[in-house]
DOMAR-73728 format. One record per residue (C-alpha): x, y, z; residue number from 1. Coordinates in pm, whole numbers, plus 50000, padded with zeros to 5 digits. Layout:
<sites>
     px     py     pz  num
      X      Y      Z  NUM
...
</sites>
This chain:
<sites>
     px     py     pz  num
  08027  36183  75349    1
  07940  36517  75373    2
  07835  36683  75672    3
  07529  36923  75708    4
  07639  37298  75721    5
  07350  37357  75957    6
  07469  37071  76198    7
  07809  37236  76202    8
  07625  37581  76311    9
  07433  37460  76576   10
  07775  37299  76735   11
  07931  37636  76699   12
  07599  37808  76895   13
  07633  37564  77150   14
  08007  37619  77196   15
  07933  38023  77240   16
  07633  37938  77499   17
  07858  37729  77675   18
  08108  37978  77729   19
  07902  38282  77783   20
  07745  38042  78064   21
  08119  37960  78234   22
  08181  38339  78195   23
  07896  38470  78391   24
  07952  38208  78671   25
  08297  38323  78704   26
  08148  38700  78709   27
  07916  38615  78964   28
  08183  38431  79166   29
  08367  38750  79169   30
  08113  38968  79280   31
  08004  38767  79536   32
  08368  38742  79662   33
  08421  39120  79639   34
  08088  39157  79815   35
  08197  38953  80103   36
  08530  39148  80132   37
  08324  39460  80128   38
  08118  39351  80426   39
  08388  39237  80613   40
  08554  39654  80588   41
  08213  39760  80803   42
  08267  39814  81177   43
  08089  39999  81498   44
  08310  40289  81560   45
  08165  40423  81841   46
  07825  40414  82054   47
  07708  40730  82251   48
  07439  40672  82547   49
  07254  40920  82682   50
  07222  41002  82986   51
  07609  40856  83006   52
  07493  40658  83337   53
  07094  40537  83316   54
  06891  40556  83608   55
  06711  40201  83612   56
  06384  40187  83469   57
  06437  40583  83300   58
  06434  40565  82910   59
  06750  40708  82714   60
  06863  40696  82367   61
  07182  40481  82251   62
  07315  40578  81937   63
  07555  40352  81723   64
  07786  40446  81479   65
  07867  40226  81172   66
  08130  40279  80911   67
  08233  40146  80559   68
  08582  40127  80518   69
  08560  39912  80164   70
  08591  40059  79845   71
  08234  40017  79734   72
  07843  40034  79928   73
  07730  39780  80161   74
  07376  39746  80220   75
  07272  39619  80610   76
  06962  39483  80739   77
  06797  39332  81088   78
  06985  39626  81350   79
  06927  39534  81679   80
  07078  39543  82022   81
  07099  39203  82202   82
  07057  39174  82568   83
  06780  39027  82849   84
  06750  39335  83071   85
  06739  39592  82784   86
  06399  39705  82686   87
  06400  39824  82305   88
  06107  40074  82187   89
  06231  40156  81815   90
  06256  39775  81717   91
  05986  39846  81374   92
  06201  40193  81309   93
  06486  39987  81079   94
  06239  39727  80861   95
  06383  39933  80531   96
  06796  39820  80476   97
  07057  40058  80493   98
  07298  40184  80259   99
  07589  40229  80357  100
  07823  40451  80131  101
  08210  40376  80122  102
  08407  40555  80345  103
  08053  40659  80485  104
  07930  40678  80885  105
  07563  40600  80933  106
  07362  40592  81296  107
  07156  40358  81424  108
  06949  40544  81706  109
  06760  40319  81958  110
  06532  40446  82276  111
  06587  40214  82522  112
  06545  40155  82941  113
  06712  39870  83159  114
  06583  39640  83377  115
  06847  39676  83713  116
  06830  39698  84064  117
  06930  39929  84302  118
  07320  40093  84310  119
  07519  40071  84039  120
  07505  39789  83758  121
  07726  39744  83443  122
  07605  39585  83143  123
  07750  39478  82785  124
  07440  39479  82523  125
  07577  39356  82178  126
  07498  39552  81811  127
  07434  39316  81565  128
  07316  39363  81176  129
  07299  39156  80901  130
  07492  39260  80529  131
  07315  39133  80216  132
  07618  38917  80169  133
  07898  38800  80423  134
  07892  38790  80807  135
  07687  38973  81010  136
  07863  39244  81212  137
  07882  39303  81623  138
  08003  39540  81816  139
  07945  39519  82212  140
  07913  39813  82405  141
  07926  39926  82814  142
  07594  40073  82991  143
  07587  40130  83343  144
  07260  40222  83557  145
  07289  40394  83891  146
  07011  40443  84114  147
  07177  40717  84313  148
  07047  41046  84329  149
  07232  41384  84398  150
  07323  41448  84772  151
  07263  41794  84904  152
  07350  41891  85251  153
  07396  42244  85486  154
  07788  42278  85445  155
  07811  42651  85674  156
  07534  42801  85906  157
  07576  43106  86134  158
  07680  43071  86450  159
  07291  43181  86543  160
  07019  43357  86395  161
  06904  43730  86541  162
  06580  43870  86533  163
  06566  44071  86152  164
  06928  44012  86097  165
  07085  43834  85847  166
  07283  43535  85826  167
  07439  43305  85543  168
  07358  42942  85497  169
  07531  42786  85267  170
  07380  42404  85061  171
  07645  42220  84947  172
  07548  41975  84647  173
  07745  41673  84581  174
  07687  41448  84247  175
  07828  41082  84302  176
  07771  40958  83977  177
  07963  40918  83693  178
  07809  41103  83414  179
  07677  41449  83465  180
  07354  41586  83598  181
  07180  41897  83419  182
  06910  42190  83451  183
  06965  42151  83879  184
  06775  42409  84040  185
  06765  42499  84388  186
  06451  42649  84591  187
  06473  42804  84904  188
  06198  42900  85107  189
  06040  42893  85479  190
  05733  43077  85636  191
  05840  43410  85795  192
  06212  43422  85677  193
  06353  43656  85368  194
  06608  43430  85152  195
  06775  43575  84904  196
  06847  43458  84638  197
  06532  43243  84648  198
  06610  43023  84360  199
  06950  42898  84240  200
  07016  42748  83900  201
  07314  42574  83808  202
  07310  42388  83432  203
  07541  42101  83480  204
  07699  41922  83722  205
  07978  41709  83625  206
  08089  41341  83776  207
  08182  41307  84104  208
  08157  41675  84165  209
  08026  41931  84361  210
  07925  42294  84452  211
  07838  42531  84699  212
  07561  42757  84682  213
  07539  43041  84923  214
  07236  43191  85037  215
  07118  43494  85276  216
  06854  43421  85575  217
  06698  43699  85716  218
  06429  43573  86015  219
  06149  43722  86093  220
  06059  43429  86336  221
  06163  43091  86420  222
  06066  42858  86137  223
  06225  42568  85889  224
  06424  42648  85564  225
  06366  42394  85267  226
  06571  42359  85011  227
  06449  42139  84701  228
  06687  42022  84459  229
  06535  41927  84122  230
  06748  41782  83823  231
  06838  41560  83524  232
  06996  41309  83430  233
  06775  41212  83136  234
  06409  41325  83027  235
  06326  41248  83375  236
  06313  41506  83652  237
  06455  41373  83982  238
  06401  41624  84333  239
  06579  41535  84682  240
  06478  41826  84982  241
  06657  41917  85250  242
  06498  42081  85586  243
  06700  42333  85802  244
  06531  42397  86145  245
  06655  42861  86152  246
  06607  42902  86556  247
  06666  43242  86719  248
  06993  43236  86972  249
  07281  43475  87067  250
  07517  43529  86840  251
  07880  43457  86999  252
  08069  43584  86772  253
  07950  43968  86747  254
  08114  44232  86853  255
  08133  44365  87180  256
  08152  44753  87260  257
  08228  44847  87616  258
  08262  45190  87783  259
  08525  45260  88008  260
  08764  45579  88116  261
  08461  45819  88173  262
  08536  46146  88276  263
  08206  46413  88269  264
  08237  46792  88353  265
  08044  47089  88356  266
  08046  47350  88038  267
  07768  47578  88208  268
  07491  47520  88037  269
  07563  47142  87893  270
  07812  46916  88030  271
  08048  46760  87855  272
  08172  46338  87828  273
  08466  46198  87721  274
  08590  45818  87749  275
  08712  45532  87594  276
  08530  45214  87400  277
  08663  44854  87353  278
  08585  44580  87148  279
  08570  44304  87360  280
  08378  44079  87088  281
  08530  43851  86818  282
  08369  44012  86489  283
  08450  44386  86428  284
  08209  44672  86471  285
  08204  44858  86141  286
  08020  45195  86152  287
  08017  45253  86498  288
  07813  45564  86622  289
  07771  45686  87005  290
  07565  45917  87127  291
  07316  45996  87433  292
  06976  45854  87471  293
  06654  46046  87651  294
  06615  46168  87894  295
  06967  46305  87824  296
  06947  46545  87505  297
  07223  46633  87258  298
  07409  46968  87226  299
  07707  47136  87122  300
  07985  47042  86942  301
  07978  46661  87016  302
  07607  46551  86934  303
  07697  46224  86805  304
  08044  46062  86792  305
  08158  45826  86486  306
  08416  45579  86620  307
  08437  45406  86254  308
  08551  45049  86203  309
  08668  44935  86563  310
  08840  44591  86543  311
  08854  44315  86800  312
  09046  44366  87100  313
  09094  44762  86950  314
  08963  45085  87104  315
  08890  45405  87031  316
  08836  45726  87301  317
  08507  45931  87200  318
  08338  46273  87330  319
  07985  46379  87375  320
  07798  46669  87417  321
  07458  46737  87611  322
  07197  46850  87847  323
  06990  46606  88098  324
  06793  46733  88389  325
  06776  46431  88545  326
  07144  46294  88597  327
  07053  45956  88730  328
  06954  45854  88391  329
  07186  45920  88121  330
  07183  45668  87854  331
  07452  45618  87667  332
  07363  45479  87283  333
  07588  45260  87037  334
  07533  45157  86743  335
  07722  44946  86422  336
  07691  44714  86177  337
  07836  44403  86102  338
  07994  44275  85807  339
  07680  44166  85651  340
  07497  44507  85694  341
  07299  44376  86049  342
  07275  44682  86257  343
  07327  44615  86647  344
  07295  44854  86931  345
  07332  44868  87265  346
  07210  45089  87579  347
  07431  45171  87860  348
  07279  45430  88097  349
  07507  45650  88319  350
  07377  45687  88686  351
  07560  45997  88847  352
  07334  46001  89165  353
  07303  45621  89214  354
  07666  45526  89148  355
  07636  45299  88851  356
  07692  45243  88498  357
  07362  44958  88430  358
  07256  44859  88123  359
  06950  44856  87928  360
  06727  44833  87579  361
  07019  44558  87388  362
  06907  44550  87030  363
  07102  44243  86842  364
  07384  44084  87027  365
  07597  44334  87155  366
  07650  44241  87554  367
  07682  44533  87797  368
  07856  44549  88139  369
  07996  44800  88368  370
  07916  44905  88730  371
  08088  45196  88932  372
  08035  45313  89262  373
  08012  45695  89271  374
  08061  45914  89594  375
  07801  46237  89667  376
  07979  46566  89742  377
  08100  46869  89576  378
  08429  46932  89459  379
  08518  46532  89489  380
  08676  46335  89217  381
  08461  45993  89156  382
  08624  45675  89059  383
  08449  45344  89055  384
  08536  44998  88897  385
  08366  45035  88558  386
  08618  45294  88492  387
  08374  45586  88572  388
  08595  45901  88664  389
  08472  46263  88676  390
  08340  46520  88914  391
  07949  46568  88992  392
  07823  46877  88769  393
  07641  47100  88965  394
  07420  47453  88895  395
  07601  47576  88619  396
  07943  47534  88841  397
  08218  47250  88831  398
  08326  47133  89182  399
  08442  47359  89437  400
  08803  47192  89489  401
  09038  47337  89302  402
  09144  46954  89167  403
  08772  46907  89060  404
  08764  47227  88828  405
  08488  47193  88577  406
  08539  47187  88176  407
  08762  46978  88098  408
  08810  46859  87752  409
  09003  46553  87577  410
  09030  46237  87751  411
  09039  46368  88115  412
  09242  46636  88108  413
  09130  46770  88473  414
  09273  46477  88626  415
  09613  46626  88510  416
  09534  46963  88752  417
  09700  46851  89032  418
  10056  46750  88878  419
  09977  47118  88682  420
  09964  47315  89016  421
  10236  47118  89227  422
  10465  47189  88914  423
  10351  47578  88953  424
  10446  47556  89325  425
  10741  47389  89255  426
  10883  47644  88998  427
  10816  47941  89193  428
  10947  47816  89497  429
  11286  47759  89309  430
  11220  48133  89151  431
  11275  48244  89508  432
  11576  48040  89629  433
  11727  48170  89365  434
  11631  48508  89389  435
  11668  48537  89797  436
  11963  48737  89813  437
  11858  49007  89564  438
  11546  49022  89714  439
  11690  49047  90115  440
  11859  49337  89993  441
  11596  49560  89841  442
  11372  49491  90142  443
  11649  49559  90370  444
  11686  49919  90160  445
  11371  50004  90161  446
  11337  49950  90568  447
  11593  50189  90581  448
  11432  50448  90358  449
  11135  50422  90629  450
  11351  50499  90883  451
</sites>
């Protein structure tokens, strides 16, 4: 019997569809398998939030980073971060997949805010998107939200304020957070005060850190210093104020300058002062100038005197020069600086007739005291317990004791006039012990020439 030829080709067709069938389903198998292995090569790598630490209820960005470590692209769908007190505003931003290259990074970038109470809360929000093939892939991440703002407080004040004179307060800042705080700036200002500088910017401020930010008060009158504080953490602007009350005292701490050691003579037509000045304050004096005050009027040689820089606890001797027709009132004037440039000065008037050193007209803080009891007469050296010393100047003449002798110069020389002359005395009286013999003689020779 023989058999059709065209039954024998359509077995052979059949056997080729059969196996071209088998192949592609092992093809397909094998796709699907290296597919799957693909999928499984993609991980989260990393996640970046910003601000690092969210204030609760303030929008930020989290970005998340996804790599392909397989040999060949893997397309994702569906991103998404999972979790009940996360509030997601880009949800419709990934509807398109994502191709993701091998050995490629892509970002996800979601704008987000959390739902948290006050103080610090820590969270774990899951990743999660699906591959076209394969398991879906997750990643968990940490977010923390701290309701805590920045905490700004007067670290350094003056001792006290002066009238017009300048003072340093300083604000310290303090962030107690753990991710940094940006664009802080710092205002200063209060009605009737001169701050300098008057704002204060500072660009970042890292965790748990702090800084101190000096600033120069000048007051014009008693008022209250604010400082506002505005800064970031996110997009949002966050502002804490502190108030400093600037009141008007005495400063204890200045310096001190007190006169003592006076000694004042007549030069004829002026008269002429010499004596010493201590620093009985704490701070130094730096610049210090004296000099006479009206009615008193300077002359001479000695119209001012520059002492310099006088330390605490130093002193310094000075000399002046003048006229004064009235010599119950002779003021003496000094003034200095301290080391911020505040200028101080200080009255001390002289009273010849009345006995006294008083004082008067204080500018700043620089105490005065002294008193000394002075004796009337001519030719009598005064002494008095405010260290006064020196005889009354009268018409033109010094005093008419010869240990009271008028123009005197240095630091009291004329009470030195007395040793000077008993030494005088003293040698010539030993100039004729030893010349007593020589001398008996020629007197004895010349009594017997007379006769």
């Amino acid at each position: 019997m023989k058999i059709p030829y065209s039954l024998i080709g359509l077995a052979l067709l059949a056997v080729c569809v059969a196996t071209a069938a088998a192949a592609n389903t092992t093809a397909s198998s094998d796709n699907a398998d290296t597919a799957v292995a693909a999928a499984a090569q993609v991980y989260v790598s990393g996640v970046e939030l910003d601000p690092p630490v969210f204030y609760p209820g303030e929008a930020g960005t989290v970005t998340v980073h996804v790599t392909n470590s397989a040999n060949q692209a893997v397309t994702l769908g569906n991103p998404t971060i999972i979790d009940s007190n996360l509030n997601i505003y880009t949800k419709n931003s990934f509807q398109a997949k994502t191709n993701v290259g091998p050995g490629s990074t892509v970002d996800f970038i979601f704008l987000v805010s959390v739902d948290a109470g006050e103080g610090k809360n820590t969270f774990f929000p899951m990743f999660t998107a699906s591959p076209m093939v394969g398991n879906s892939i997750h990643g968990s991440f940490k977010l923390v939200t701290d309701s805590r703002e920045i905490q700004a407080s007067i670290s350094s004040e003056p001792d006290a304020f002066t009238l017009g004179n300048a003072g340093t307060v300083e604000l310290s800042i303090v962030n107690p957070r753990d991710g940094v705080l940006k664009n802080i700036m710092v205002t200063a200002e209060g009605s009737g005060l001169q701050v300098s500088p008057s704002k204060k910017f500072i660009s970042s401020l890292g965790a748990t850190s702090s800084a101190e930010i000096p600033f120069s008060v000048t007051p014009d009158q008693e008022s209250d210093l604010t400082f506002t504080v505005s800064y970031q953490a996110g997009d949002n602007t966050h502002t804490v104020s502190v108030v400093y009350p600037v009141r008007l005292g005495e400063d204890k701490t200045a310096a001190v300058p007190i006169i003592n050691n006076v000694a004042v003579s007549s030069m004829g037509s002026y008269y002429d002062m010499t004596g010493d000045v201590t620093n009985a304050g704490i701070s130094d004096a730096k610049g210090l100038v004296i000099s006479v005050g009206s009615p008193a009027q300077p002359t001479g040689k000695y119209q001012e005197y520059a002492v310099g820089s006088l330390a605490s606890d130093d002193s310094s001797s000075f000399e002046l020069t003048f006229t004064c027709q009235d010599l119950s009132q002779v003021p003496v004037i000094l003034r200095w600086k301290d080391e911020n440039g505040n200028n101080y000065a200080t009255n001390k008037t002289l009273n010849l007739q009345a006995g006294g050193i008083s004082s008067g007209g204080n500018t700043g803080n620089a105490a005065s005291s002294g008193s000394s009891s002075v004796q009337q007469g001519s030719g009598t050296v005064y002494t008095g317990s405010g260290g006064f010393q020196g005889g009354v100047p009268g018409s033109g003449r010094g005093g008419g004791s010869m240990f009271a002798i008028g123009g005197s110069r240095g630091s009291g020389l004329s009470a030195f006039y007395p040793v000077i002359a008993g030494a005088i005395i003293l040698v010539a009286a030993i100039v004729l012990y030893v010349k007593r013999k020589p001398i008996r003689a020629k007197l004895a020779g010349i009594r017997k020439q007379k006769q």
